[in-house]
N, C-alpha and C positions, 0 to 999 in steps of 0.2 A: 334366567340370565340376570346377571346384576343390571342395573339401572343407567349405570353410568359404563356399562362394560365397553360399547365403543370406545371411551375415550379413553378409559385406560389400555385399550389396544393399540395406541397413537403411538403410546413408547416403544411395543414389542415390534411393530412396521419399520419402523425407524432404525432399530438394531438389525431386524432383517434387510436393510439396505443399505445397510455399513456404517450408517453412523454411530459414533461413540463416545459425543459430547455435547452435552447440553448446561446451559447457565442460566439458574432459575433466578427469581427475585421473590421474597417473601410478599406474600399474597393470600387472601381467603379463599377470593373466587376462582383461582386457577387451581385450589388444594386437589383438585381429582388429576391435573398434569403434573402435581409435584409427586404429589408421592407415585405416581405410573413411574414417573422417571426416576427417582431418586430411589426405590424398591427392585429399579430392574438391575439386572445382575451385571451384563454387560455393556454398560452406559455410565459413562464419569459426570458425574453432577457436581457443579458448585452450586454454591448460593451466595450473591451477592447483592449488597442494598441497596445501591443505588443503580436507577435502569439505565442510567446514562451513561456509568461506565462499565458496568455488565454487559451491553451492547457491545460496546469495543471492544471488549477481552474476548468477545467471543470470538468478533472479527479478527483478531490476533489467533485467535484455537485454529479458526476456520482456515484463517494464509497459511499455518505450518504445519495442518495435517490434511490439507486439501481436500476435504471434504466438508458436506456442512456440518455448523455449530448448531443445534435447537437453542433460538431464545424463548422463556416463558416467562410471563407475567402477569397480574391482577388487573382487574378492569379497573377503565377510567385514567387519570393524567399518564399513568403508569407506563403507558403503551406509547404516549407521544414525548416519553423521553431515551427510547429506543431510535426516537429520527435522525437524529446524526448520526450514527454510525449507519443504520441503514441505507441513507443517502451515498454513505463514504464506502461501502460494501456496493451498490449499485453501480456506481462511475467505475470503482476499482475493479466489477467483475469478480466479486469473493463469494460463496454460497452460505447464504444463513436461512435456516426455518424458523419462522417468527411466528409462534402459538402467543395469542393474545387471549386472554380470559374476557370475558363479555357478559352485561346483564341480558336480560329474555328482553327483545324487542320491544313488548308493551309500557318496557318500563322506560324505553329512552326517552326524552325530552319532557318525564314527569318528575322530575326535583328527586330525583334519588340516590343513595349516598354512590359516589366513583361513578356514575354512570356519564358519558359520553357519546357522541358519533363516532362510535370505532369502524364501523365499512368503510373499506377505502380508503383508510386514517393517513397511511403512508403512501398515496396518490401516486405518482409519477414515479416515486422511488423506488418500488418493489418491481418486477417480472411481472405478479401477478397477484392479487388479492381473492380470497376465496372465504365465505360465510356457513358452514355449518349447519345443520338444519339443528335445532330445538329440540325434537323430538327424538331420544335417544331410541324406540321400542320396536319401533314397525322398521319391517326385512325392509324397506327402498331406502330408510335413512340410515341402516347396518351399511347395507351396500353403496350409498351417496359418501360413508364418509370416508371410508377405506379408499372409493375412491378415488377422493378429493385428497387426499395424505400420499395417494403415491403418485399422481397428478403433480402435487406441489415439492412431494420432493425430487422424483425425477426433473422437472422446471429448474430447477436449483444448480442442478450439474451439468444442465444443454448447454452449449457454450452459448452465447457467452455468459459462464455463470453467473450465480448473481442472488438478492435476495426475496424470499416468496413470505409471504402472508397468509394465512392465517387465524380469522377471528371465528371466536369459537364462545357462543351464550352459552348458559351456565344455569341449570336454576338449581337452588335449596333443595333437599340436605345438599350439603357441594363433603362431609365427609364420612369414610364407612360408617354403619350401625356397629354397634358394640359386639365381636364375634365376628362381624364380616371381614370375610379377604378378596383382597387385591390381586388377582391371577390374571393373565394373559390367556386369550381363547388359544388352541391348538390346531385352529384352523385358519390361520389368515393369509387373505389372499395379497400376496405380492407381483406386483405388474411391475414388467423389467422394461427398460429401454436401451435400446445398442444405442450410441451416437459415431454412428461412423464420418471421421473426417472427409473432406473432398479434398482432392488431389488433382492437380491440372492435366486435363485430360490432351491426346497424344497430339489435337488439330493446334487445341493453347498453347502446348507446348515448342510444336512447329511455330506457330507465330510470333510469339515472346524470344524465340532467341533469334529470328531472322533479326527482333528489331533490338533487340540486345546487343547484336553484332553493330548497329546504326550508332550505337551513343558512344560518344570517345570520354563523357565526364558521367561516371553513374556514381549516384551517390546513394548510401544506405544509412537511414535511421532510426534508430531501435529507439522501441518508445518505452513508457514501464512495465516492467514485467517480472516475474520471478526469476530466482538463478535456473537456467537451462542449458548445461554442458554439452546435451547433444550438439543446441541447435548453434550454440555458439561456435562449436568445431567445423559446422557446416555451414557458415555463413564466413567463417575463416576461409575456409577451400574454397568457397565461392570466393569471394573476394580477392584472393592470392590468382586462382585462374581467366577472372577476367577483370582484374585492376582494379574492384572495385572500391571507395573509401566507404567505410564502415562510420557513423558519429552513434555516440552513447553516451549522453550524461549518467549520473551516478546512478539513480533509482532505476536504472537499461539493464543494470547487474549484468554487461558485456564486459567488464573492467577485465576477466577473464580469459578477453581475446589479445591478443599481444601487440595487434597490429590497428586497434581501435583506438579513435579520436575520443579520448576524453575531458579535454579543455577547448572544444570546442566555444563554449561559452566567450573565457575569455579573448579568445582570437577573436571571434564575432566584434567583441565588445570593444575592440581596440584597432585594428589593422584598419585602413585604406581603403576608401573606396575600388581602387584600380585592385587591391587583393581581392576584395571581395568577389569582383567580377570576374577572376581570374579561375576561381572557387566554387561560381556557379556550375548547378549541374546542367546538364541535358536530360537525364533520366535522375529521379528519385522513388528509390524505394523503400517502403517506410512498412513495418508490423509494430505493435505493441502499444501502448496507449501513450497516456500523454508524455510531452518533455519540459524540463525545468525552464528550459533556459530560453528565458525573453527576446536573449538576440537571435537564438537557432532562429525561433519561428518567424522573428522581423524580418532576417535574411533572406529566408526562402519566400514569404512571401512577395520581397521586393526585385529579389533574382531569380524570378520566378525556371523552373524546369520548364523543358517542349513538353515532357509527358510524368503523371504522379502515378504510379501503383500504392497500391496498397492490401496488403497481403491478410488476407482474415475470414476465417472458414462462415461468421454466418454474424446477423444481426447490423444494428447503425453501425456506419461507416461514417465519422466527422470528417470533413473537409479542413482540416488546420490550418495547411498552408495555403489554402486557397489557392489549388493546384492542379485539383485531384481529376485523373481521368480513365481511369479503370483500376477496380476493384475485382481483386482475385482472391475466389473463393475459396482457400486451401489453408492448412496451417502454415506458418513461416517454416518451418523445418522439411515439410512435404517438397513446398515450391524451391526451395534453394535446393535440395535432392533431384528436385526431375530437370532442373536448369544445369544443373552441375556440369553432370556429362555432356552440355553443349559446348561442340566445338570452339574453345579461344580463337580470338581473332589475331590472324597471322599479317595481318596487311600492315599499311601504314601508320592507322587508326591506331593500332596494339601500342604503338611511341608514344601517340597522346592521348590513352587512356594513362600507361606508365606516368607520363609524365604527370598527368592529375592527381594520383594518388599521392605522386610525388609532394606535390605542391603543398596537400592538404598535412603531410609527415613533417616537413619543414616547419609549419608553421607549428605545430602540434612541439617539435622541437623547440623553436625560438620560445615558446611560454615555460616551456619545461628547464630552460637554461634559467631565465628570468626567477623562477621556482624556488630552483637551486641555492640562486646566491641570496636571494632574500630571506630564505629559511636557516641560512647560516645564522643570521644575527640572533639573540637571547632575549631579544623583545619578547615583555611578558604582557601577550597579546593573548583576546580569545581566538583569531586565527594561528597565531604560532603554538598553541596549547594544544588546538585541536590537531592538527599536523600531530603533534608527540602521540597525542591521542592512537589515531587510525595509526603511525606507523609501528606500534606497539600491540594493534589487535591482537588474538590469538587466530592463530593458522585457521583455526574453524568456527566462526560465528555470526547469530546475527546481530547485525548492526541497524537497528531504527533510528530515525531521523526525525525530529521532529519539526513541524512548519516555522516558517519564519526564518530567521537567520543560519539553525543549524543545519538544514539541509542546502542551502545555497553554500555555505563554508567548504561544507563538504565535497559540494559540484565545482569549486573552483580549486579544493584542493584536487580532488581526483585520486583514485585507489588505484594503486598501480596492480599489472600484472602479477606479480609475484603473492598478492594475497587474494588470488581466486578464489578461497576458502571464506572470503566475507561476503556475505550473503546481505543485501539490502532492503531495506524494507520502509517506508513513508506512506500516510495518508496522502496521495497527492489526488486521488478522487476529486475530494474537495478541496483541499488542502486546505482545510481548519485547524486550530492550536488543540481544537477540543477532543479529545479523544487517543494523544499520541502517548502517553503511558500507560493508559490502558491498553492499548494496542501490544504493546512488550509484554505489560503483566501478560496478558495472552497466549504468547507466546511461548512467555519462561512456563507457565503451566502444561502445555506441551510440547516440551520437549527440556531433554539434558544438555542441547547444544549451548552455550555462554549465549546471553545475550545482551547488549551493550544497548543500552538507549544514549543519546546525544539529545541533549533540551536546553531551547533557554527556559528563564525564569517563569515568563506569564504562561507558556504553556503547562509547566512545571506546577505551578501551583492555581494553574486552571481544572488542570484534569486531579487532585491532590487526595480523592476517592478513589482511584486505584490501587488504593494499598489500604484501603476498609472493607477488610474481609479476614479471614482465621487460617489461609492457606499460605503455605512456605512456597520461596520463590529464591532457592537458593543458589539458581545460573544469573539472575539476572541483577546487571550492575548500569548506575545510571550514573552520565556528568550532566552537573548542572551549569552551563552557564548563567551566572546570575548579574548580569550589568545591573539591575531595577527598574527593567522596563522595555518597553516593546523597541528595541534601539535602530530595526529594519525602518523604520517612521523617520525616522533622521538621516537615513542613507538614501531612500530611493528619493526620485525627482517628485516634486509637490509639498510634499507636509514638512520637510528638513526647517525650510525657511519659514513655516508661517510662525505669528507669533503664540499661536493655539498649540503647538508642538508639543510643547515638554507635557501642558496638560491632557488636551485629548486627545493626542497620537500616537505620542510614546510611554503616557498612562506610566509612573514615574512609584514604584512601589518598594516598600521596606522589606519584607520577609525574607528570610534566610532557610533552606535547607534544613538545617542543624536541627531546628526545631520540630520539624517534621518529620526525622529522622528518630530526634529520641519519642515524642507520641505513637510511632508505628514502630519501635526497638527497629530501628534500620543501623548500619554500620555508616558512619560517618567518618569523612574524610575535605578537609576543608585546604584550599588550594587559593595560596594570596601574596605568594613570593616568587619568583627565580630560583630563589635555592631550597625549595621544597619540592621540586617539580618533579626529581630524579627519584624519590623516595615514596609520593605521591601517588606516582604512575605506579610502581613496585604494588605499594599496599591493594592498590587499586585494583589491579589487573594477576590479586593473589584469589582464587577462586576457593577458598576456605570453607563452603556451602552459606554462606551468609548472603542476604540484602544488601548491595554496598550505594552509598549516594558521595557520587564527589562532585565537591560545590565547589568552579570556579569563578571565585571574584572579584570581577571584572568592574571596569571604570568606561563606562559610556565615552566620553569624551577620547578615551586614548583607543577605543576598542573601531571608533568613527574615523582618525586619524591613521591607524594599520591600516584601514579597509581602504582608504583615499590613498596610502602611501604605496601600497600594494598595485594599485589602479594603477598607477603613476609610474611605476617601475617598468610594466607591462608595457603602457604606451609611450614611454621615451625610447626602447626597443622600433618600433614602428614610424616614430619623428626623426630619429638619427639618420 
């Protein structure tokens, strides 16, 4: 048997459990992972240079082919520039397998070259970290690592999924002798796991609707999550049969349901104390992870519900609104199916649940009029751009969003029903700048679908190694909002005013697009007038198999002044 034969087995396990992509990073010590992978027949390998944004891209493979990404890499710092995305993979619930290359144990903490504390390297942020034995020869460490490979990759896809680790020592030769081959044994053992969902059982479900019948304001909100047409059609019928209001900021990807609150935000941010109370619920019921928007969570915590569900088959349960009083084990799609068929309430109650939902449409109304007449105007704004933006999507795509300003633009424009075919997508895990082009590249590598990134500048030319590599990316097109500089630092309450601002807040930067563009041959499109905009959008949203980057820009000062005047329009609605 070859010497290193287990670990070139690590790749054929891996295909036999479905997975079919993996993102390596050039390395010595992991050369017995690269080439297992990159020689196996049905496993798509890149290779990319830098681990920071190979991590992401993975995490982008992994969101749009649901399963997990293999990341591999060389020992040493190599591994601890895989932590952000891991972390952003972790909160987000995405499944990635993280083989890390490792020196032989004797050699850590004696001065030698790449060598590190890799155990546990990614502490808190993985599922679960797992070490390798040394000893490739003897039958317990054949059968320890196999495994430990199906171990960590089934962990990967239990819900909540998520990412697993990996470290794996290495000693010299680490490649074939001259004449030797790289085969996969013909015997490997694959260990399966069901993960059967739970479903509320017949006593919960007697329970839950006697007190379901009890609330006359229930309110529902979707947290992040991928597009889900089931569940959203059935959270519809729930909703429509017992008056329920549905809220779902943008990254909820319910924009789908016709009859969901999507500006809840700015109601929050604007309406009356006497609305607000008007608005509380009695019952909230809440799946999917986090929400954007500052004032949802302010409200509920201060108008607090009698009772919080929270609907999620297994794992932490956050308490957000600081509300929370049963937790039901079931998927959201299960739980709103076995509640369905309970009887609506015919009583009194039935008027002021209607009438609540009511309430909640009105106001959802009153922003949407306000919407209207402000998007009339030609103000060459980065909110009135991005507006032309989204309503110009294509019928089918994803839409990434990146932190900071452009995903809050977004939540306050809102995706109307009619383009259920845009699919949403943000690091909000963490919601760091770091990582959110890489996340698209990701993407556009699998799949044909268009994929549209939205960025401002410093995340833009934060992550700017996403596009250092030899692989074509010809669905995916990016806008740049380019003000020069972190411009959210000047709008939220705190740093606007101090005199430290323009330096270390809003971090105040020259680079432009264009340049970046002609270094990686990208398709440039530069956007800095009113009357380019119609012509602009055209080029842009022309899907010719090219890279497209279009760079709009924007002026701090006037981009601060829309956002203020926009505020403002909102709340003299609510003063009148």
């Amino acid at each position: 048997m070859n010497r290193l034969q287990p670990i070139y087995d690590i790749a054929e396990l891996c295909a036999k459990k479905g997975i079919t992509q993996a993102i390596m990073c050039p390395g010595s010590r992991c050369a017995p992972l690269t080439l297992a992978f990159s020689r196996h027949a049905h496993i798509n390998t890149k290779t990319i240079s830098d681990e920071r944004s190979a991590a992401f891209i993975g995490l982008g493979i992994a969101q749009q082919t649901q399963q997990p990404t293999v990341l591999i890499c060389t020992s040493g710092s190599a591994a601890y520039n895989f932590s952000p995305a891991i972390a952003e993979a972790f909160f987000q619930e995405v499944p990635l397998l993280i083989l890390t290359a490792d020196r032989p144990k004797e050699w850590i903490d004696q001065w030698d070259g790449q060598t590190i504390r890799q155990t546990n390297i990614f502490g808190g942020h993985v599922k679960k970290s797992f070490t390798l034995p040394e000893d490739y020869s003897h039958a317990d460490s054949i059968w320890f690592i196999n495994r430990t490979i199906n171990e960590a990759i089934n962990l990967s896809k239990e819900y909540p999924q998520g990412p697993v680790h990996v470290n794996i020592p290495l000693r010299e030769p680490l490649y074939p002798a001259k004449g030797e081959t790289i085969a996969a044994s013909t015997d490997i053992r694959v260990i399966a796991e069901n993960n059967s969902m739970l479903s509320v059982s017949e006593n919960e479900k007697e329970e839950l609707t006697l007190a379901l019948k009890s609330f006359t304001k229930v309110l529902i909100a979707a947290g992040q999550q991928g597009y889900n047409d089931g569940l959203i059609k059935i959270v519809d019928r729930f909703s429509k049969r017992h008056h329920a209001t549905v809220v779902g900021d943008v990254i909820s990807n319910f924009h789908g349901s016709e009859n969901t609150i999507r500006l809840a935000d700015s109601i929050l941010a604007h309406c009356t104390n006497s609305v607000k109370e008007s608005l509380k619920p009695e019952l909230l019921i809440t799946f999917g992870k986090s929400v954007i928007s500052k004032n949802l969570k302010l409200f509920l915590r201060q108008y607090k519900p009698t009772e919080h569900w929270h609907i999620q088959p297994a794992g932490n349960v956050p308490d957000t609104f600081q509300s929370l009083t049963k937790i039901i084990r079931s998927t959201p799609k299960k739980f709103f199916e076995d509640l369905l068929g309970a009887d609506a309430d015919v009583t009194f109650n039935h008027q002021k649940k209607e009438n609540y939902s009511r309430l909640w449409q009105a106001e959802e109304h009153r922003i949407q009029l306000v919407q209207q007449q402000y998007f009339k105007t030609d103000s060459f704004s980065e909110l009135n751009l991005l507006k032309s933006v989204i309503t110009e999507l294509p019928l089918r795509c994803n839409l990434h969003l990146s932190n900071s300003m452009a995903v809050r633009y977004a939540n306050m424009i809102g995706i109307p029903f009619n383009q259920k075919g845009v699919h949403v997508y943000a690091n909000r895990g963490t919601s760091g700048i770091d990582g959110c082009t890489s996340t698209a590249v990701g993407h556009s590598f699998s799949s044909d679908i268009p994929t549209i990134l939205v960025t401002g500048d410093l995340a833009f030319f934060y992550d700017r190694n996403a596009f250092w590599h030899n692989y074509k990316m010809p669905n995916l097109h990016i806008v740049v909002i380019n003000n020069q500089g972190g411009i959210i630092f000047s709008m939220i309450d705190g740093p606007g005013n101090l005199p430290e601002s323009a330096e270390y807040f809003v971090t105040h930067q020259n680079l432009t697009a264009k340049n970046l563009a002609e270094e990686f041959k990208l398709d440039y499109i530069s956007l800095d007038s009113s009357k380019k905009i119609k012509n602009s959008l055209k080029d842009f949203f022309d899907f010719n198999g090219k890279t497209k980057i279009l760079e709009i820009k924007s002026d701090q000062q006037v981009a601060k002044e829309t956002f203020t005047q926009f505020n403002l329009q909102i709340k003299k609605g609510y003063d009148a």
